[in-house]
N, C-alpha and C positions, 0 to 999 in steps of 0.2 A: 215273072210276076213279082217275085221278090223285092226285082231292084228300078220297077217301075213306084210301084205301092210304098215300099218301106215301112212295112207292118215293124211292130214292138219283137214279137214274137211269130215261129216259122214252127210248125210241127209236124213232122216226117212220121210216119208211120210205116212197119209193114215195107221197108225198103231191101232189105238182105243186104242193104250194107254195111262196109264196117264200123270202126268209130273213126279211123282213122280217112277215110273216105270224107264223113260226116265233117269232122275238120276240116279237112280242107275246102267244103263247100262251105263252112262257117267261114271262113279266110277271106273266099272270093266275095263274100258278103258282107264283108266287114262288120260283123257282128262280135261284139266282146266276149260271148262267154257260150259253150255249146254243152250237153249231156246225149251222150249218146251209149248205148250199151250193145256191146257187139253180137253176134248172129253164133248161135249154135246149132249144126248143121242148117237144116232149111226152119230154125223155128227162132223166133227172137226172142 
């Protein structure tokens, strides 16, 4: 959907994953700049 559309902005919620994940799906999106805050156990 992302890289059909190419919204400004993409917000993930409620995914368990990590930041580091999170990066790298900013990468394959070519997106400048990402905030992501990592998962303690099953609660973000």
């Amino acid at each position: 959907m992302a890289q059909g559309h190419q919204p400004d902005i993409i917000f993930l919620s409620l995914t368990l994953s990590k930041a580091r994940r999170m990066e790298s799906i900013r990468v394959s999106l070519n997106y400048d700049a990402c905030l992501a805050i990592n998962v303690e156990g099953r609660s973000g």
